[in-house]
C-alpha positions in Angstrom: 27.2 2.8 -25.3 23.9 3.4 -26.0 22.5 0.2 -25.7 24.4 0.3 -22.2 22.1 3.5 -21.3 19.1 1.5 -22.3 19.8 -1.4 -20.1 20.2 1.4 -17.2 17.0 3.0 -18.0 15.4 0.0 -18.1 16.8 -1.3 -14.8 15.8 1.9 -12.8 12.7 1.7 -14.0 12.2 -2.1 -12.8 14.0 -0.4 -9.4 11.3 2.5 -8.8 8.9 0.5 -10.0 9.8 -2.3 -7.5 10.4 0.0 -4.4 7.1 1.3 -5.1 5.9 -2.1 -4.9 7.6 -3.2 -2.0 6.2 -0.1 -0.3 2.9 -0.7 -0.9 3.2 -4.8 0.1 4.4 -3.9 3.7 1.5 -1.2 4.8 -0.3 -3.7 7.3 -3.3 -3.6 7.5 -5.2 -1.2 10.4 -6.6 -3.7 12.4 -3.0 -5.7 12.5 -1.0 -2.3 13.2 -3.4 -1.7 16.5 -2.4 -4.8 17.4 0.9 -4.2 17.5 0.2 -1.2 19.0 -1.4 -2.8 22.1 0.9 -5.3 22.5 4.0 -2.5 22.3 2.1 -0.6 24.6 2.5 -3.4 27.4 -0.1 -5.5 29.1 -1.4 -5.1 32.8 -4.6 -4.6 35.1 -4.7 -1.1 36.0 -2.5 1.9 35.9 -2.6 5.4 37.8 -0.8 8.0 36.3 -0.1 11.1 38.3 0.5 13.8 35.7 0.6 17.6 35.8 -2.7 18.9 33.3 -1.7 22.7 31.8 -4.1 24.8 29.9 -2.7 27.4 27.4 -5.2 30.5 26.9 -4.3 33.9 26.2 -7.4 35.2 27.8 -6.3 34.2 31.4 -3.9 36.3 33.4 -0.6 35.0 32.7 -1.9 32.9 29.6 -1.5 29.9 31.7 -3.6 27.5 34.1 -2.0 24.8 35.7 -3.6 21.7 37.8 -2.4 18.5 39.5 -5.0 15.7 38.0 -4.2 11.7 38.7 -5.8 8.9 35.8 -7.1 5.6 36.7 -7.1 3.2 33.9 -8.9 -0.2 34.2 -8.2 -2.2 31.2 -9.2 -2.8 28.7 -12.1 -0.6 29.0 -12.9 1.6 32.0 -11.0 5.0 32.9 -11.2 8.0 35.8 -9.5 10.9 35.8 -9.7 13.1 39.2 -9.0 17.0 38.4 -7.9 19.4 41.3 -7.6 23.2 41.4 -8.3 25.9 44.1 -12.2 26.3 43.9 -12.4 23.4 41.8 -13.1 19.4 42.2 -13.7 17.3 38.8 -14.3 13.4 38.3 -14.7 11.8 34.8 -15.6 8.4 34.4 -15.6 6.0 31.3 -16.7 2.4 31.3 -19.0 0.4 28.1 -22.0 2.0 30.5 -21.6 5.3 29.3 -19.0 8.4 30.2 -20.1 11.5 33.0 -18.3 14.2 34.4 -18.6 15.5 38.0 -17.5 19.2 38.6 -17.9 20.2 42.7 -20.7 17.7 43.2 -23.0 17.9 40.4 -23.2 16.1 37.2 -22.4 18.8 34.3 -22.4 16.2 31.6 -22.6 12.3 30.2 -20.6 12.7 26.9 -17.0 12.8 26.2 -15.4 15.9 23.9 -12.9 15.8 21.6 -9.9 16.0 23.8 -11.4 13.7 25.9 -10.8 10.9 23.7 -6.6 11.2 24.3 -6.9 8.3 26.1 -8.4 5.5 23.8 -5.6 4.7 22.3 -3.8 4.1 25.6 -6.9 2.4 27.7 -8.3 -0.1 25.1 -6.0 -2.7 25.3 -8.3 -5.2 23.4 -8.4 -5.0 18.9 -12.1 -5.1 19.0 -12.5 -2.5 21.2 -10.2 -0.1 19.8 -11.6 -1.2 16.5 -14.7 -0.2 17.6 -14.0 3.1 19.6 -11.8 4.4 16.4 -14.6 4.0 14.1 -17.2 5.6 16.1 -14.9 9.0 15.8 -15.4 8.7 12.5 -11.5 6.6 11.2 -11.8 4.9 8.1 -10.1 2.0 9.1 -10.0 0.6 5.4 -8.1 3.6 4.7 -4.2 3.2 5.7 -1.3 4.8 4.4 2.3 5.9 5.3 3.2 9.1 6.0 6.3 11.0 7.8 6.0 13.0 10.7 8.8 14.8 11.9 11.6 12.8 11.8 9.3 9.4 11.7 8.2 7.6 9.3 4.5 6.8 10.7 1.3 4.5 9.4 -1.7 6.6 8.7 -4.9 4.8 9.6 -8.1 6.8 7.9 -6.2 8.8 5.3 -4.0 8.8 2.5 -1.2 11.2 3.6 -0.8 14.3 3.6 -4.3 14.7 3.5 -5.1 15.8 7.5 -8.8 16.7 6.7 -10.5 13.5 8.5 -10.2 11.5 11.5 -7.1 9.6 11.4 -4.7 7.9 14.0 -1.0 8.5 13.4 1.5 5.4 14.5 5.1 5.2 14.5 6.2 2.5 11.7 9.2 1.1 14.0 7.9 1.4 17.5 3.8 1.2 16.9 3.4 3.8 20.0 0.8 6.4 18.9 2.2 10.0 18.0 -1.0 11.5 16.8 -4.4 11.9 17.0 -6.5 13.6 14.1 -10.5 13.7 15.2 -13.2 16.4 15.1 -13.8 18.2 18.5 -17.7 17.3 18.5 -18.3 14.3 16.6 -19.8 15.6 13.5 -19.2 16.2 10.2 -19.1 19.8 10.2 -17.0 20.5 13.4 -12.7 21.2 13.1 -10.0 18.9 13.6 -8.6 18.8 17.0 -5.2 17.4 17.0 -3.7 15.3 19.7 0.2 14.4 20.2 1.7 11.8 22.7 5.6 12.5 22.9 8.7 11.7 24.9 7.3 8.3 25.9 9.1 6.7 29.1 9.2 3.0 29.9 7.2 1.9 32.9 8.1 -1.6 33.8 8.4 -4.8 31.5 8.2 -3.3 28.4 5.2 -1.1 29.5 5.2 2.4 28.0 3.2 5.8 27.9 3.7 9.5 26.6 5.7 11.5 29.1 3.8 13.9 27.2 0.4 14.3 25.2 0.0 18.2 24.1 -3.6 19.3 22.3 -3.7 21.9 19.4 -6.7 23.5 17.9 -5.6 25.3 14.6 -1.7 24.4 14.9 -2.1 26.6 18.5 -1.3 24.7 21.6 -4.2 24.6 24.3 -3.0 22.4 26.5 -0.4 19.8 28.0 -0.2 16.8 30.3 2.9 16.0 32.1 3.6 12.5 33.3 5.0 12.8 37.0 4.8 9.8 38.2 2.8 6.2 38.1 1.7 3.2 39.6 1.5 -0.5 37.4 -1.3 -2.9 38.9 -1.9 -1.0 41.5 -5.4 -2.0 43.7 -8.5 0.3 42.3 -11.6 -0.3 44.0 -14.0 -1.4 41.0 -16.6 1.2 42.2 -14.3 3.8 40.9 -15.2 3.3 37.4 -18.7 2.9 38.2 -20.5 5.4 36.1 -24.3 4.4 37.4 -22.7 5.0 40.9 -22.0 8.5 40.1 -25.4 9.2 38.5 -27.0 8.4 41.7 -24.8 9.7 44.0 -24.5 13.4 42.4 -27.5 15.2 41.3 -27.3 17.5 38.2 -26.5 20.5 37.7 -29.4 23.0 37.6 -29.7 25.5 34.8 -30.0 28.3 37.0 -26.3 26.9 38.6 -23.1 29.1 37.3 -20.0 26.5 35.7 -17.5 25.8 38.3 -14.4 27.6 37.5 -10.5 26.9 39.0 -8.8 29.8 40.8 -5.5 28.8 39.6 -2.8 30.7 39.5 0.8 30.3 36.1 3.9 29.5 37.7 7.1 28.0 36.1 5.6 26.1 34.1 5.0 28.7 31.8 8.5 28.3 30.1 7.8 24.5 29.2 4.8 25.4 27.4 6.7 27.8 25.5 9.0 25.7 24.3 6.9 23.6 23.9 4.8 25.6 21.7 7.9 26.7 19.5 8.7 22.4 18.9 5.1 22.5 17.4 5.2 25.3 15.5 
């Protein structure tokens, strides 16, 4: 009997010791998973998505802004988002030139914030690039781990999970979609996490897909949320509207003196979704 217990012990042993093993032999590494994240993600020469953009701030009246904003992406490389609100126009452009961002006809910037950076893992659409773009937000891609999130289990490229303290990238093991987005709001070492989620992703055409959702979060607190509404795959883009140098000498920038365009929009039902939304995040 008790050399029968042995032989059990010992056998479990070789088991943990072997799952633990096993686990470790299939973490692929980073460059390989954003592979197969691209090619999940679905070829093609341009998409527009036409998506509802909803910002979340207590300090407005009804807590909630709401605007109609349609994204051009040219891949592998060059994106446009066009923002509308009462009072308010806004163009951002992103190609390997550089980045700017036109509010109501004059240039208010040439960089790209944190949240800005929701779309890199759904425009680059070639390994090196995404590669590159990743690292320059400061992922370790020799860093990859798994990790669980929600009811997924998920790789973890730039951290050993759970540790959310660094830049990391958050991929579902079974599907490769993205699911979340760990990076610090203004590039340096100093500055706070902001954390971006892609959800509810809907299939396009061909295997194509993309979030149905991507919410933001600073400090587990939801700030904002884009709703897909509708699309267009391949559609015709005219080049020049990912022409960054175009926009720098077509706008002139804003002077100091100049007051920062602000929307005049007004909550309406959307107010609920965020709500529940908020309380899924929570």
């Amino acid at each position: 009997m008790l050399m029968k217990r042995f032989t059990l012990g010992i056998a479990c042993t070789f088991i943990l010791f072997g799952s633990a093993a096993v686990t470790r032999a299939y973490i692929l590494p980073a460059e390989q998973i954003l592979n197969f994240l691209i090619d999940r993600l679905g070829s093609g020469s341009t998409l527009i998505v036409m998506q509802k953009t909803v910002l979340y701030d207590p300090g407005v009246e009804g807590g909630i802004q709401e605007f109609e904003e349609t994204l051009y992406y040219g891949f592998p490389d060059r994106f446009r988002s066009e923002l509308t609100a009462p009072g308010l126009e806004q163009v951002r452009v992103v190609n390997p030139d550089g980045a700017i961002l036109v509010m109501n006809g004059k240039i208010i910037g040439e960089s790209e914030n944190g949240f800005d950076h929701f779309k890199d893992l759904l425009l680059y659409r070639k390994t090196g690039l995404l590669v590159d773009r990743l690292s320059r937000s400061g992922v370790n891609l020799k860093v990859v781990s798994l990790g669980r999130f929600k009811d997924k289990i998920v790789y973890i490229i730039g951290a050993k999970y759970p540790d959310e303290s660094v830049p990391q990238v958050w991929i579902d093991k079974t599907t490769f979609r993205p699911v979340r987005f760990l990076l610090r709001g203004g590039g340096s070492e100093g500055d706070p996490l902001q954390d971006i989620q892609f959800a509810d992703y809907r299939s396009l055409d061909r295997g194509r897909t993309y979030p149905g959702r991507i919410l933001f979060l600073e400090n587990d607190t939801l700030v904002k949320m884009q709703v897909l509404e509708t699309f267009r795959v391949n559609p015709e883009v005219p080049g020049q509207l990912f022409d960054v140098a175009y926009l720098r000498d077509a706008y002139e920038p804003l002077a100091p003196t100049q007051p920062m365009p602000t929307p005049d929009s007004q909550p309406d039902e959307v107010r609920k979704s965020i709500e529940d939304f908020k309380k899924i995040f929570e």
